[in-house]
C-alpha positions as CSV (number, residue, x, y, z in Angstrom):
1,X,-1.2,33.5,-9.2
2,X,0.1,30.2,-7.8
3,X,-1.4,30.1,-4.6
4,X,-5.1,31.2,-6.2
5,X,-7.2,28.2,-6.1
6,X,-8.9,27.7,-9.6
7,X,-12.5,28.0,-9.9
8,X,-14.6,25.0,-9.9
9,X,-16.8,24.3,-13.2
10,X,-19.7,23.6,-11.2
11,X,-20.9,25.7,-8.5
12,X,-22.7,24.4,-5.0
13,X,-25.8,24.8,-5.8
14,X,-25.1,23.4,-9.4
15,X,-24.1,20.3,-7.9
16,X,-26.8,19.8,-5.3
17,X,-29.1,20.6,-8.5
18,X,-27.7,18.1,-10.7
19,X,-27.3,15.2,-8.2
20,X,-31.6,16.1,-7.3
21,X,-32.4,16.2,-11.2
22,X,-30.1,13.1,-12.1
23,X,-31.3,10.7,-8.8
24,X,-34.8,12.0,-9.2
25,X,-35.0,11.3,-13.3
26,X,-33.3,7.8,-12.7
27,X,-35.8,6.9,-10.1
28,X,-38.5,7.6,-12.4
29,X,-36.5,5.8,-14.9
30,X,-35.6,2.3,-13.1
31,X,-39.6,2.7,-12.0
32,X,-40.5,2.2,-15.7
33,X,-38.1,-0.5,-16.4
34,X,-38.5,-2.6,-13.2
35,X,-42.2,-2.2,-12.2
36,X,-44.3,-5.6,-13.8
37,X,-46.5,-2.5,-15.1
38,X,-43.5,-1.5,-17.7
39,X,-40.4,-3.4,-18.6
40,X,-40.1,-6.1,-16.0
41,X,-36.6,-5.7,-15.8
42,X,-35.7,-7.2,-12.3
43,X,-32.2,-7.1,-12.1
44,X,-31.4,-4.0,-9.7
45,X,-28.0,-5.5,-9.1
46,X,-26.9,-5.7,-12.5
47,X,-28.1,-2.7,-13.5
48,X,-25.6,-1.2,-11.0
49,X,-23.1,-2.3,-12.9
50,X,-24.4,-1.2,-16.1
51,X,-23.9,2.4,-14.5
52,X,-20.8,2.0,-13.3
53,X,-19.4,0.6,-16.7
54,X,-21.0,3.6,-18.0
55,X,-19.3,5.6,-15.4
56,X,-15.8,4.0,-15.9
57,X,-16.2,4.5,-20.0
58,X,-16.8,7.8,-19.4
59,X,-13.6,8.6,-17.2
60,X,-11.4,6.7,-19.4
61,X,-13.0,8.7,-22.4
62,X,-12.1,12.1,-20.0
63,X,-8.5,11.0,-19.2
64,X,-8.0,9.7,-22.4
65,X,-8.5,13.2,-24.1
66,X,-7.0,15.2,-21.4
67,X,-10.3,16.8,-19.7
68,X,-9.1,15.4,-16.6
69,X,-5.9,14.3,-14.9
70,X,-5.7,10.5,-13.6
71,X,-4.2,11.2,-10.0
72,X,-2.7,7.8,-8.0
73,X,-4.5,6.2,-5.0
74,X,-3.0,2.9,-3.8
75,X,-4.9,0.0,-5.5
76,X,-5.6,-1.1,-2.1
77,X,-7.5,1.8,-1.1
78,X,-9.5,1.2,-4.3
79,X,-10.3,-2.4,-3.7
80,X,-11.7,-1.6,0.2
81,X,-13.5,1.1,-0.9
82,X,-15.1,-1.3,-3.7
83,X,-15.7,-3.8,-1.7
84,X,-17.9,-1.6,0.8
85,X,-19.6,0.3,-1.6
86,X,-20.7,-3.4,-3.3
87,X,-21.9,-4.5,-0.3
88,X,-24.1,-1.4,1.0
89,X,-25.7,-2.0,-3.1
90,X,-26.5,-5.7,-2.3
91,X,-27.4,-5.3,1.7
92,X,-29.9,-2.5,0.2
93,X,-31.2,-4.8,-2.5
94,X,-31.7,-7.4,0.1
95,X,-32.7,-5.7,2.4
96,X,-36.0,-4.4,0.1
97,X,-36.5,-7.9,-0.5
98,X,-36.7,-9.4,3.0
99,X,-38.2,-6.3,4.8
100,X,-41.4,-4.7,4.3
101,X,-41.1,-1.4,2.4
102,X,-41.7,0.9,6.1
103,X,-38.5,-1.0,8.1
104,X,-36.5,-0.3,4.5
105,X,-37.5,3.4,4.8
106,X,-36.9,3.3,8.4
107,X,-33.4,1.7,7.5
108,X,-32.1,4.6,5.1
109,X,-32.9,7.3,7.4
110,X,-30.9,5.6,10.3
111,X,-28.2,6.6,7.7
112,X,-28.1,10.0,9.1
113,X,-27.7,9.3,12.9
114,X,-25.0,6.7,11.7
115,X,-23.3,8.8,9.2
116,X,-23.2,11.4,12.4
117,X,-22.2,9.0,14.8
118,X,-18.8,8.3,12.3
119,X,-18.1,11.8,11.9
120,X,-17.7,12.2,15.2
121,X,-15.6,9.0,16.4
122,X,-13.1,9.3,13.2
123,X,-12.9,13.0,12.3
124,X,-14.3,14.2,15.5
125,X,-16.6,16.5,14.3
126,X,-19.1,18.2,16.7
127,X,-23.0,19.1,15.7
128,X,-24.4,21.9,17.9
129,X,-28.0,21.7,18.9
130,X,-29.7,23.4,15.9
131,X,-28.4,21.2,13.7
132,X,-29.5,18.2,15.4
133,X,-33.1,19.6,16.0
134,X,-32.8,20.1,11.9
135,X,-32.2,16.8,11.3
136,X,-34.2,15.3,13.8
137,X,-37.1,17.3,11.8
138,X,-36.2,16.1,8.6
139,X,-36.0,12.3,9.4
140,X,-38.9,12.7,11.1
141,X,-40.8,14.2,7.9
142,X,-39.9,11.8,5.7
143,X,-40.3,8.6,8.2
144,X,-43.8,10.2,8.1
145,X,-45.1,10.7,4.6
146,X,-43.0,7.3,3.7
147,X,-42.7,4.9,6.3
148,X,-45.8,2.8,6.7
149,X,-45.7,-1.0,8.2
150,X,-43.3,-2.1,9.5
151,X,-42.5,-5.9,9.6
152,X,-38.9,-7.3,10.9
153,X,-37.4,-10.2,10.0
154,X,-34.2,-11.6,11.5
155,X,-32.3,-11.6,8.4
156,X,-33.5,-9.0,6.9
157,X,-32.2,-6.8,10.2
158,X,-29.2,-8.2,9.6
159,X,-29.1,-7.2,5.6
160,X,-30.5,-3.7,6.8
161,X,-27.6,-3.2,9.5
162,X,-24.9,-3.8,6.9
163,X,-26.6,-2.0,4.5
164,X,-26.6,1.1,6.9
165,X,-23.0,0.6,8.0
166,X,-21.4,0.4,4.7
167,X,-23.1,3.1,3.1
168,X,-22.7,5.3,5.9
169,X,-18.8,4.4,5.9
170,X,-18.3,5.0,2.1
171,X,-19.9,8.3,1.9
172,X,-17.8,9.5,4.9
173,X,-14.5,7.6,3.0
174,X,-15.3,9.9,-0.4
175,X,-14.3,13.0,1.6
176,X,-11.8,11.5,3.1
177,X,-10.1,10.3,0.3
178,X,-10.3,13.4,-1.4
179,X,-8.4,15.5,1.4
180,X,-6.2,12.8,1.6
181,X,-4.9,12.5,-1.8
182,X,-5.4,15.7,-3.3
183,X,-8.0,14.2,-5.9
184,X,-11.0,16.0,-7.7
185,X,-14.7,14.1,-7.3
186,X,-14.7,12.9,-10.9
187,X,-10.9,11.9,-11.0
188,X,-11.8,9.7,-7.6
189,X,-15.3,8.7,-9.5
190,X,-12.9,7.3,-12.5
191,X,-10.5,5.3,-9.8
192,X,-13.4,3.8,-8.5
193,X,-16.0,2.8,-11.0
194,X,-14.3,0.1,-12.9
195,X,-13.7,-1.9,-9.8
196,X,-17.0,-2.0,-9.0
197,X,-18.1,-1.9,-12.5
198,X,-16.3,-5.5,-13.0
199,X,-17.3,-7.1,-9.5
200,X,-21.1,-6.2,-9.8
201,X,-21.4,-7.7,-13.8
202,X,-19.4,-10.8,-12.2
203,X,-21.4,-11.2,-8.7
204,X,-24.8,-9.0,-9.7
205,X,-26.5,-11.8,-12.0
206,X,-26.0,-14.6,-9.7
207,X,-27.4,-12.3,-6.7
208,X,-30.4,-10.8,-8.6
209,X,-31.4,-14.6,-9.2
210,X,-31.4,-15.1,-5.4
211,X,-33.0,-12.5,-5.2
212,X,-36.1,-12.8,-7.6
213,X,-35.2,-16.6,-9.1
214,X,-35.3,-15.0,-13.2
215,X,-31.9,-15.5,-15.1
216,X,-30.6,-12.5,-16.9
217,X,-29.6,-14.6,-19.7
218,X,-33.7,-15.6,-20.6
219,X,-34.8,-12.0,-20.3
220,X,-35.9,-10.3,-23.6
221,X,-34.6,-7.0,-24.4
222,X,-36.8,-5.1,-26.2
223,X,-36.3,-1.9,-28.0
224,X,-38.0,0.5,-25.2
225,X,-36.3,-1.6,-22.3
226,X,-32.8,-1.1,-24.4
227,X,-33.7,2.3,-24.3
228,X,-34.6,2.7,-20.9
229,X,-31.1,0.9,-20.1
230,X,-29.4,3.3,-21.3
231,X,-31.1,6.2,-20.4
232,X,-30.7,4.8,-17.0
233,X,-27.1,4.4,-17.3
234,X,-26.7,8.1,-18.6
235,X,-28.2,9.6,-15.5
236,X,-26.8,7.5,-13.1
237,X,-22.9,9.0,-14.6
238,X,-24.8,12.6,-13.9
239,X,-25.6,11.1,-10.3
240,X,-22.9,9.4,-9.3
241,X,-20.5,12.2,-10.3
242,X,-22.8,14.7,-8.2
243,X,-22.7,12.7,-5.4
244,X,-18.6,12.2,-5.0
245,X,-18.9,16.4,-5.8
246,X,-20.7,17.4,-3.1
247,X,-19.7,14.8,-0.3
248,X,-16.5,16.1,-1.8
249,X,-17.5,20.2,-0.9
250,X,-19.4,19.6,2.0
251,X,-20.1,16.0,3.9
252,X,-21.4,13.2,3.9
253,X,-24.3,14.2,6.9
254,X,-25.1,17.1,4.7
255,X,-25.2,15.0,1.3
256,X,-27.6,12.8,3.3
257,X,-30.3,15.4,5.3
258,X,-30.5,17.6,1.8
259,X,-30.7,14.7,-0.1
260,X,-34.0,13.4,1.3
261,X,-35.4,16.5,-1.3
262,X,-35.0,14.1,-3.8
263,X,-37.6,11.6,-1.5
264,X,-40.1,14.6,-1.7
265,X,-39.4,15.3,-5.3
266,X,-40.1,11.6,-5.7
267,X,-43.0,11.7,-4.0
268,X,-44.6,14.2,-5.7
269,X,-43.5,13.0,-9.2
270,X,-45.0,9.7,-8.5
271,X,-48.2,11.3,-7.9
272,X,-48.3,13.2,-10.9
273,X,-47.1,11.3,-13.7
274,X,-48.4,7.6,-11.8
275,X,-51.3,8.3,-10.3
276,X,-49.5,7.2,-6.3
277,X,-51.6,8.4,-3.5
278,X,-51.0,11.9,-1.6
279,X,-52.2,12.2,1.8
280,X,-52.5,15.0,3.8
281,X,-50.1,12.4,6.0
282,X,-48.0,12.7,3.0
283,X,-47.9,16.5,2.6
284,X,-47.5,17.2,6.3
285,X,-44.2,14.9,6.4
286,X,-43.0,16.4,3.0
287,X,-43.7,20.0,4.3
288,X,-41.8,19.2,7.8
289,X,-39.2,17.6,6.0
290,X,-38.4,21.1,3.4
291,X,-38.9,22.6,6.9
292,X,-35.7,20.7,8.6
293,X,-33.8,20.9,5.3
294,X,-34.2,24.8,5.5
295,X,-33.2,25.0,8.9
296,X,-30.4,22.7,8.4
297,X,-28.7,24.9,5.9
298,X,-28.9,27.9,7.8
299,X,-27.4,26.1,10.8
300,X,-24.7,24.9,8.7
301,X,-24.0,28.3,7.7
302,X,-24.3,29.9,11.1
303,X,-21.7,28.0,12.4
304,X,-19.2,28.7,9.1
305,X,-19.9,32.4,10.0
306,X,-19.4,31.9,13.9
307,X,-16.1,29.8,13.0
308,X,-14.7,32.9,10.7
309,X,-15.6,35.7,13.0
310,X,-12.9,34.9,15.7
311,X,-10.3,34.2,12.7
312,X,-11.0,37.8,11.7
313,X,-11.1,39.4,14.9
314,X,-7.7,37.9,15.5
315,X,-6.3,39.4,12.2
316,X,-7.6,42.8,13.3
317,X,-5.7,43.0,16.5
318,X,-2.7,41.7,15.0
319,X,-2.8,44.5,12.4
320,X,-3.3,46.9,15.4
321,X,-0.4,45.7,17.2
322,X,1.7,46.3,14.6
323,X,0.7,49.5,13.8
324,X,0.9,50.5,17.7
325,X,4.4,48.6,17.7
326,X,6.1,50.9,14.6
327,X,4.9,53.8,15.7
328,X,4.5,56.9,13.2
329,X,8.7,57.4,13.2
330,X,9.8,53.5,12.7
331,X,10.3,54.3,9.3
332,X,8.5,51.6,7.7
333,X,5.4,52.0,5.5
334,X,2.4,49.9,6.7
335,X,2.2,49.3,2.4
336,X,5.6,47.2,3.2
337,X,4.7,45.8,6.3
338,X,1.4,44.3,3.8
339,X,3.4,43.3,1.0
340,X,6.2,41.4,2.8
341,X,3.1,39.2,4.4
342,X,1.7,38.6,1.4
343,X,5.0,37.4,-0.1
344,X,5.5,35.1,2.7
C-alpha cells in the first residue's frame, strides 16, 4: 500500500549496535596510529577528513549505482551545517590540547545538559523527572571513572565552549534536517561529507601543525600506518552513518546519554588489550553509568507508552459514539463505517 511506510534495513538496536562497534573499534584504531607507542601519526584533524572523503566516495559510489536516491537540500543549508560541524572537530582537537585531559572529559559531558537545553528552547521539548535523574546518573558515572584533574586555562575554556556549542547544535540540526526535507540518514551523510571532506584536507594540515608543530608533508607512511589509515577510514563511514541513523530515529539527547556505552566499552578495552589502569573508582562510575543508561531507556519508553495511551482511549470512545449514534436500525454496517475511514 501507498501509505505503508517501508521497512528500514537496519533496525534500532542494529544501529545503536553498529555506531558502539564502529566508534569503539575506531578509537582503538586512532589509539594505535596516534599514540608515540605505535604509529605517531599526529594529525587528528586531517585524519577527519580522510573519513569524510571516505564517506563522500562512498555515497557517490551508492547514488551512482542507484542503492540510494540523492534528495535536494539548499547548498546553503549544507555549507552552515559544514561549517559547524568543522568547527566542534577543531574546538575539540584544541580543546585536548590546551586543557588537561579531566576539564576535556568534563567538557563532552556538558554536551548533554546543552544538547537538552536546545531541545527545549528550539523544538520545545519537555524531559520529565526520571529522565533527568537518568541522566544526571550517567554523567555523573562517567565524570567519575574518567574525569581526573582538572586544570583551566583561559583559552582553552574558550575552545571547550565552542566545542560544546557546535556539537551540541549539529547533532540537534541532523534531526532536524531530516524531518525537514524528507531525507534518509545516509542520503543527508552523502550531502554533507564532501563539504567537509574538502574544507578539513584544505584547513586540517595547517591546524594540526598549530597544533603539534610536525608537517604532514615530512611524515613517513609506512605500511602498518597506511593500513591503519585506512582501516580507520572504513569504520569511521560505519560510524558516521550510525550516528546521522539514530539521531535521525531518536535525538540527539538520547544519541548522547546511550552513547557514553561506548566510554565504558572504551574503558574496559583499554584495559585489556593495553594494560590502562581499572580502579574500583573506575568500575563504580562505569557500573553507575550502565545504571543511568538503563533507566534512561525505560523512561524514554514510559513516556512513548503514556503519550499513546490517551491517543487510544480517544479512538475507543469515538468508535463507541458511533456505534451508540447508528443505532442497531440505521442501516449501515459498522464493516462500512471501517472501510470508508480507512479509505479516507
Amino acid at each position: 500500500m501507498d501509505g505503508e511506510k517501508k521497512k528500514p534495513m537496519v533496525s534500532d538496536a542494529g544501529a545503536w549496535a553498529m555506531n558502539v562497534v564502529s566508534a569503539v573499534g575506531l578509537i582503538m584504531a586512532n589509539k594505535q596510529l596516534m599514540s608515540n607507542s605505535g604509529y605517531g601519526f599526529s594529525f587528528a584533524t586531517t585524519l577527519t577528513g580522510f573519513h569524510f572523503t571516505m564517506t563522500a566516495l562512498v555515497g557517490w559510489i551508492s547514488n551512482a549505482t542507484g542503492l540510494s536516491v540523492s534528495k535536494h537540500v539548499p547548498l546553503w543549508e549544507l555549507l552552515w551545517f559544514s561549517v559547524v560541524a568543522n568547527m566542534s572537530i577543531t574546538g575539540m582537537n584544541l580543546s585536548l590540547m590546551l586543557n588537561s585531559v579531566g576539564f576535556y572529559q568534563i567538557s563532552k559531558l556538558s554536551i548533554i545538559p546543552v544538547v537538552c537545553l536546545m531541545e527545549y528552547f528550539l523544538h520545545s521539548k519537555h524531559y520529565s523527572s526520571r529522565v533527568i535523574m537518568a541522566v544526571t546518573a550517567v554523567a555523573l558515572g562517567v565524570s567519575i571513572c574518567t574525569v581526573t584533574d582538572v586544570e583551566i586555562k583561559a583559552k582553552g575554556l574558550l575552545c571547550a565552549c565552542v566545542a560544546v556549542f557546535c556539537t551540541s547544535l549539529q547533532q540537534i540540526t541532523i534531526g532536524s534536517l531530516q524531518k525537514k526535507y524528507d531525507i534518509g540518514s545516509f542520503e543527508l551523510l552523502t550531502k554533507t561529507a564532501p563539504i567537509q571532506a574538502i574544507s578539513l584536507l584544505l584547513f586540517g594540515p595547517f591546524a594540526d601543525y598549530y597544533l603539534n608543530g610536525h608537517s604532514l608533508l615530512t611524515y613517513h607512511y609506512s605500511m602498518g600506518a597506511t593500513s591503519f589509515i585506512l582501516v580507520s577510514c572504513i569504520l569511521a563511514v560505519f560510524c558516521n552513518t550510525s550516528q546521522y541513523l539514530c539521531i535521525g530515529r531518536f535525538s540527539a539527547t538520547s544519541f548522547q546519554v546511550l552513547g557514553h556505552m561506548k566510554t565504558v566499552c572504551v574503558l574496559v578495552l583499554g584495559w585489556l588489550l593495553f594494560d590502562s589502569a581499572l580502579t574500583l573508582k573506575n568500575i563504580l562510575g562505569m557500573l553507575l553509568a550502565v545504571v543511568g543508561m538503563v533507566v534512561y531507556s525505560w523512561a524514554v519508553e514510559h513516556e512513548k507508552k503514556a503519550k499513546v495511551s490517551p491517543d487510544i482511549r480517544v479512538d475507543s470512545k469515538l468508535d463507541g459514539g458511533v456505534e451508540k449514534l447508528l443505532g442497531k436500525g440505521s442501516g449501515v454496517a459498522t464493516s462500512d463505517i471501517e472501510l470508508a475511514r480507512s479509505e479516507s
